[in-house]
C-alpha positions, 0 to 999 in steps of 0.5 A: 592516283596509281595503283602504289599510292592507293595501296599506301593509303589502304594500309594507313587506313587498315593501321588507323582502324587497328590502333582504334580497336586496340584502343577502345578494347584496352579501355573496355578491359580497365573499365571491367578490371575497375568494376571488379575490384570494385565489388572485391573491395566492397565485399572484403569490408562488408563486415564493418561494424560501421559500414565503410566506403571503398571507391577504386580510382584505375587499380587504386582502392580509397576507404572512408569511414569508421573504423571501430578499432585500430585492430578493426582497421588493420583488418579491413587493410588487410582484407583490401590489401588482399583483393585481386587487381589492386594496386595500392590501398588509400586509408582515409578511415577514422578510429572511433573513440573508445570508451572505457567504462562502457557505460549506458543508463535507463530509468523510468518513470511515469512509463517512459523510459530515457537512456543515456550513455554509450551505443556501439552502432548505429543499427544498434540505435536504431534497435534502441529506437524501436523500444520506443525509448527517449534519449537514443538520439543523443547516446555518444557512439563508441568502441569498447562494448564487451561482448554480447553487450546487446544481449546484456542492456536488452534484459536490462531494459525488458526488466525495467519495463516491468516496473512502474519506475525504476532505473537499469545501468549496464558498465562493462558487464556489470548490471545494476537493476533498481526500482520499486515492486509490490511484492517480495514474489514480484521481485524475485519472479522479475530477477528470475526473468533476466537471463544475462550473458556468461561473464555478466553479473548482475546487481539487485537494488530493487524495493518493495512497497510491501515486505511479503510478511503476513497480514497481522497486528493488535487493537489495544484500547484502554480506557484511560489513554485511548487506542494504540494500533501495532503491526501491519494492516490490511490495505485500506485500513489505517489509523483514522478509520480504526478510531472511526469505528470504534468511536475514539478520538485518541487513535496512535500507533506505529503501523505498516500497510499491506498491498493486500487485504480487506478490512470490511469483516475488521470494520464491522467487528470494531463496530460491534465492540463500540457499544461495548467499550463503556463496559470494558476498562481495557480490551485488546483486538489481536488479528493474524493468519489464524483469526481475530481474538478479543480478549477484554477487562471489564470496569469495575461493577460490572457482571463480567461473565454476562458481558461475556455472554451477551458479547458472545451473541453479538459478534457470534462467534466471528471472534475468539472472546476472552474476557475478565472482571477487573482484578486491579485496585484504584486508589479512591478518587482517581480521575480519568476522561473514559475514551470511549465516552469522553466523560470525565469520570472518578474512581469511588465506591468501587465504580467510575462515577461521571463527574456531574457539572450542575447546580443542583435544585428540584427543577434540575435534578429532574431535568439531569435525571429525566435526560439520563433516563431517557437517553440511557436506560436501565435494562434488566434481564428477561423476567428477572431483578438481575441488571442487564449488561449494558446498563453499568453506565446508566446505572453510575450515571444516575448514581452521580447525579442522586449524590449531587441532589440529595445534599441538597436536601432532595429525597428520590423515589426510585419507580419500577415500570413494565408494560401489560405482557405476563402475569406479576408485574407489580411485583417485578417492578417493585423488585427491579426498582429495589435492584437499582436503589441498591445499585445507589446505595453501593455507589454512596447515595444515602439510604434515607434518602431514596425510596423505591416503588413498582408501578407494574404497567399502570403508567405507560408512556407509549402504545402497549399494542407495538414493540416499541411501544412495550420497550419505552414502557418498561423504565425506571423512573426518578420522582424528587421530594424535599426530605 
């Protein structure tokens, strides 16, 4: 080969390794010019409220994805439009759908909370996943979301969290809050805690199990008709348990129920009043803020101001007592069921007389007697003649059952006891059993028909040596004869 040949093929081959450099360093130089539109674009969309996908084809920039609005879409063209080396943009995006109202709801039960609705992302779902909530996976996505809506729907869903069950709606920048608290305080402590967004308003449709107005209401017993119970009692009081404890079946009112309160200190003052009521005609207990106030009429023969001061002992001063003697007349012969004894009972002789059902005979006005006088007594006061203040019903008891037997012919001889303490016992049982043969004859028993002897301590029934012996030996006794 000669020497021009070889320098021919040495400049072919110096031709050849430049094209290829040339051509290998203008790939290199698209590749990097590729690369950097590429990070352009991705960060001219970084703000998508969806998050867009942008890929670079050369110079050419393609975007997917959603957009929230058109306005949202224009504005991410126009970011992409402005980046550096591309050449044209390619709008593949998606508007997604707006919803007008913007709506999502939640209510609550049982401590679950299920939204349904609108969501304006899916970060902002996920947020909503996080609250432990059901139903997020199923809220439709969708544009239209006022501002700061995120803000508004958590305060919404943080209140409603408060409440055992309840429900909260967010429609465009209205707040509805329903659902049920204790308290009127527990409400207004709750709506003080949703700080809402400007431009937001909120609605307040939550109830309250108790109306915040104090503990307070009135026990109202009469005789003829039974209790009758007005106003708001304390928790774990109702009706049953005031009829309970004053031992009447016939209990009706009209009554609210505190979410507060103790009725214990009640109970024991209704079960203190029960061994009054055959004593009284009417009484009303009254409880507020102040106190309890017991204010009474007593039946008709009965020594009011006796009853007053031996009631007085008996709730010792837990109570403010007004009580009465009886100042209304009954007709002569009116009937009535007593409801604190459930004795049919009739108006004669100035008393409530039990209506007795038997036949009489000596073998039965004894037995009628002897039960009475066994279960019932007749008690005086300490050392004296005077009745005591819970013997009226003993006393007309026994009244009505010396009527029925003495038509028959039956005379009753009226026994005074006592047991062997103290001096003059004779004479005092002599004198005791003239008080009760006059309560008789007041109550219509015929004088010639009853007779009255005092027996001091030489009959006793019982131990003298034991309290309880000297109380059963002190008694009354009925002994029938034929007139």
């Amino acid at each position: 080969m000669g020497a021009e040949m070889r320098k021919f093929l040495g400049i072919v081959v110096l031709a050849a390794g430049v094209g290829a450099l040339v051509y290998w360093g203008a790939k290199d130089n698209a590749l990097d010019m590729q690369n950097a539109i590429s990070e352009r674009a991705v960060a001219a969309v970084s703000g998508a409220v969806h998050g867009v996908t942008t890929r670079v084809e050369g110079r050419d920039i393609r975007v997917t994805g959603l957009a929230d609005s058109d306005a949202e879409r224009d504005a991410l063209l126009s970011a992409l439009n402005g980046v550096e080396g591309r050449r044209v943009v390619l709008d593949e995006l998606e508007i997604l759908p707006s919803a007008d109202p913007y709506t999502i709801a939640g209510t609550r039960k049982e401590g679950q909370t299920l939204l349904q609705g609108n969501v304006p992302s899916e970060a902002m779902r996920s947020v909503l996943s996080e609250t432990g909530a059901a139903g997020v996976d199923g809220l439709t996505l969708a544009s239209g979301a006022p501002d700061r809506w995120e803000t508004a729907i958590g305060a919404g869903l943080g209140a409603l969290t408060q409440m055992d069950e309840g429900s909260v709606s967010l429609t465009g920048q209205t707040l509805r809050l329903t659902g049920l608290v204790d308290q009127p305080s527990d409400r207004d402590t709750l709506i003080s805690s949703i700080a809402l967004p400007d431009g937001y308003t909120l609605q307040n449709d939550i109830e309250t199990r108790d109306d915040g107005e104090p503990i307070a209401y009135n026990i109202n017993y009469d005789a003829s008709k039974g209790v009758t119970v007005e106003g708001k009692l304390p928790n774990g009081l109702d009706l049953a348990q005031i009829g309970d404890a004053l031992g009447v079946s016939k209990v009706n009112g009209n009554v609210t129920t505190a979410m507060n309160g103790n009725p214990s200190t009640l109970l024991a003052a209704l079960g203190t009043l029960k061994g009054w009521l055959p004593e009284l005609d009417s009484a009303s207990v009254i409880v507020s803020e102040s106190g309890t106030d017991l204010a009474g009429v007593t039946t008709p023969g009965v020594n009011a101001a006796l009853v007053r001061e031996s009631m007085a002992v008996d709730f010792a001063d837990t109570v403010a007592l007004d009580l009465n003697p009886a100042s209304q007349s009954v007709q002569a012969g009116a009937e009535r069921v007593n409801a604190a004894t459930g004795i049919t009972e009739q108006f004669q002789f100035g008393s409530w007389l039990p209506k007795t059902e038997f036949s009489p005979s000596l073998a039965s006005c004894t037995a009628q007697a002897d039960k009475l006088l066994a279960n019932t007594k007749i008690n005086f006061l300490s050392g004296s003649t005077e009745l005591g203040p819970r013997s009226q019903r003993a006393i007309n008891a026994l009244a009505s059952i010396l009527s029925r037997c003495v038509r028959v012919g039956l005379a009753a001889e009226l026994g005074g006891h006592t047991d062997n303490t103290g001096t003059g016992n004779y004479e005092l049982s002599a004198a005791r059993a003239v008080a009760v043969s006059e309560a008789m004859i007041a109550r219509g028993v015929p004088r010639e028909a009853i007779s009255a002897v005092g027996f001091g301590p030489s009959k006793p029934i019982a131990d003298n040596a034991t309290e309880a012996g000297r109380a059963a030996n002190r008694r009354t006794t009925v002994r029938w004869t034929q007139q």
